[in-house]
N, C-alpha and C positions, 0 to 999 in steps of 0.2 A: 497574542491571538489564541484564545480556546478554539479556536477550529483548524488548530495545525496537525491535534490527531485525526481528525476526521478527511485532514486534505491529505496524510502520509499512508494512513493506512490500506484505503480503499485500490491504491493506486502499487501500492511495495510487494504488498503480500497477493498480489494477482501476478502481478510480471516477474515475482518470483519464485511462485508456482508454475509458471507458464515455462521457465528458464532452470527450475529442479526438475520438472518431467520427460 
């Protein structure tokens, strides 16, 4: 599946943002 980075990324690096601040 080429849409695994488009389904990991949008979702990782927000709630990991959300959970480093």
């Amino acid at each position: 599946m080429g849409n695994s980075k488009y389904t990991y990324w949008p979702a990782l690096p927000q709630r990991t943002n959300s959970n480093s601040a």
